[in-house]
C-alpha positions, 0 to 999 in steps of 0.5 A: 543510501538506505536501504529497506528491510525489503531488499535483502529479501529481494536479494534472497529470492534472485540468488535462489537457484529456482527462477520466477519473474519477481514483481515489485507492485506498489503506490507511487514514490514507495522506493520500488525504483530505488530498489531497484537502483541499489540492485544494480550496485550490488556485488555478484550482480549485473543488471539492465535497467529499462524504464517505460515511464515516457510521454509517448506511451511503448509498444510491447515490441519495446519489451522484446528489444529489452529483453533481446539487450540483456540476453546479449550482455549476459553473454560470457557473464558469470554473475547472476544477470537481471533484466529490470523493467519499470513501469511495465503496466504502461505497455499495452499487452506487456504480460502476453509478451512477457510471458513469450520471452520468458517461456523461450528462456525457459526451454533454452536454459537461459539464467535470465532473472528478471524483475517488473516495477508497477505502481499500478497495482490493478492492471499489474496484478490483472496481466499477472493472472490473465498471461503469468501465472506460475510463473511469478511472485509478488513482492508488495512494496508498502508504504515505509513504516515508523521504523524505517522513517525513524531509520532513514530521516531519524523521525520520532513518533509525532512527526510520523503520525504527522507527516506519514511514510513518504520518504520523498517528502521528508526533506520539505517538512520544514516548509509546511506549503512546499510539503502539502503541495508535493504531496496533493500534486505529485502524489494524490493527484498523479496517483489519481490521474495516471494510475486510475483514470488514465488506466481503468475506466471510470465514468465519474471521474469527479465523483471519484475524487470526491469520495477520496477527500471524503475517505481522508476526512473521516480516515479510521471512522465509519461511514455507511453507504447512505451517509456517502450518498448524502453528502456526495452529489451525483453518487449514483449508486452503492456499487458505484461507491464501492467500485470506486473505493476498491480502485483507491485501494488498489492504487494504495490510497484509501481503503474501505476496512470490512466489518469483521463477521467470520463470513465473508458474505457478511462482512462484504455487505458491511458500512466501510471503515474509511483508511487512508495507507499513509498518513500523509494523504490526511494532513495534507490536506487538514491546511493546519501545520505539524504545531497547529494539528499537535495542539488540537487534542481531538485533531491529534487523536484522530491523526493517531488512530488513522496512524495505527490503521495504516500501519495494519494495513501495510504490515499486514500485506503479503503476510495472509494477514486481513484488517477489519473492525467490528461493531454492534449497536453502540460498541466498537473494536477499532481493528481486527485481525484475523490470519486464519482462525487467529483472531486479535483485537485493537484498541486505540486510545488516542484521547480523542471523544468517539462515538461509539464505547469500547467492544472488546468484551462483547467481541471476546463474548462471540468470538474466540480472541487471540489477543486483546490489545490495548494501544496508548494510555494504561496500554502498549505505548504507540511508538513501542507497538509501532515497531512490532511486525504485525505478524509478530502479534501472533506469536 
């Protein structure tokens, strides 16, 4: 079974002698489960896996029979002992018990290593700061990269560009319908209805999803709020808008990338930059097939580009890393990277006509730039870029 660049760094952190509750946040079908799995097949662990991924949602008393159970097997054990729990931002009051058991552990001595799964990175990310804090550690479980598909699935450039990073769907790529259908039911419309509606209250659920296919639509293109407002009915106002936009991103669907300023002010007052996290959310649901997409020029370039921006985002997260874009007046820098006061420029030449004409020049005048990159042609081919780590770029 395959396994990700991600897991021997997770290895890493249960073996080291100082213990924090790992946590495992990211979209659904991502592998955190299957991670989780090859865990309890590695040598010198044992493990107790637990998962409140049921129809009839879990009390937290649920956490402490689970809990009691791995104390129990851990008993007379010389390996290192884990308790893995899946889906734990099902549980009504999971962190407060948590945090319980954890700190009776703590003042015990008991060695217990234990590591939560949640594919809602909102309400995990709020029990950790409300109940947890200090005593955990994120790991971000991103959507899979060029890298890992090609390892995996042995997947080239453009059916990466085409089909995205969910390794659940590669084997229906040979069935166009069968493919797109995975992706709209089990993936957007499960991720929508269960990991935001279900869990966060929104007063216009329909507007929500709306806004999501306008997100997928004009993935790495910008759009003002007003223009949102135009062809979105009943979209009430920008706040809600840019409320709804943050949950999608949370839920690791569709971000809104900020205009990049130097000042946090100013780029929150920005018109988003629309990017879907995987491809895969974008043509599923362009109803043309992988040839079709690759013959229309100006479709494919639009497909490269969002490839590139999913790529920054997810290479970028836990790394100190933030994506923007920049623009002033009829010039553009398609992504910017800042970590720090490092600061890189992107160009995409994807072959597609954009709107806008090319602003690294007038980026390089106001700001002090790094790196000035150019990826496609006369640049760093897609496939070669792909494969950097985005942190690498600042070396």
């Amino acid at each position: 079974m395959y396994k990700r660049p991600i897991y021997p760094l997770l290895l890493k952190r249960i073996k080291e002698q100082r213990r924090f509750i790992q946590v495992l946040a990211g979209p659904r079908q991502t592998g955190k489960t299957t991670l989780a799995r090859q865990l309890m097949e590695e040598k010198g662990v044992q493990c107790h896996y637990a998962t409140a991924d049921e129809a009839v949602p879990k009390a937290s008393v649920w956490i402490e029979q689970q809990w009691e159970t791995a104390r129990l097997k851990m008993r007379g054990s010389k390996q290192r002992f884990i308790l893995i729990l899946d889906e734990i931002q099902k549980i009504s009051h999971w962190s407060e018990a948590i945090k319980k058991l954890w700190d009776e552990d703590s003042n015990l001595k008991l060695p217990l290593h234990v590591i939560l799964l949640g594919s809602s990175p909102l309400l995990v990310q709020k029990g950790l700061t409300e109940s947890l804090a200090g005593r955990f550690e994120i790991i971000p479980i991103t959507h899979w990269s060029f890298v890992e598909m090609e390892a995996a699935f042995g997947w080239d450039i453009n059916q990466y560009i085409f089909y995205g990073g969910y390794p659940g769907s590669a084997a229906l790529i040979n069935e166009p319908h069968r493919w797109s259908s995975y992706i709209m039911d089990s993936l957007i419309e499960t991720s929508i209805s269960k990991d935001i509606l279900l869990m966060t209250r929104v007063d216009k659920p329909a507007l929500l999803r709306r806004l999501f296919e306008l997100g997928c639509i004009y993935s790495s293109q910008i759009l003002s709020y007003q223009k949102m407002l135009g062809q979105l009915q009943d979209a009430g106002n920008t706040v809600t808008l840019a409320h709804y936009l943050k949950l999608l991103d949370l839920a690791g669907l569709l971000t809104g990338l900020s205009k990049y300023a130097g000042q946090k002010v100013r780029q929150r007052s920005s018109s988003p930059k629309f990017q879907v996290q995987n491809n895969a959310l974008l043509s599923a649901q362009l109803h043309l097939t992988f040839d079709e997409a690759f013959k229309e020029k100006e479709r494919w370039g639009h497909l490269v580009e969002s490839a590139v921006g999913s790529a920054l985002i997810n290479g970028s997260k836990g790394k100190g890393i933030e994506v923007f874009y920049w623009l002033h007046h009829n010039r553009e820098v398609d992504y910017v990277l800042a970590r720090g006061k490092q600061v890189i420029a992107i160009e995409v030449k994807s072959g597609r006509k954009k709107p806008f004409l090319s602003g690294m020049e007038k980026f390089g005048e106001e700001f002090n730039v790094q790196r000035k990159l150019l990826i496609g042609d006369a640049g760093i081919p897609l496939k070669e870029f792909l494969k950097i780590p985005v942190e690498e770029l600042f070396i």
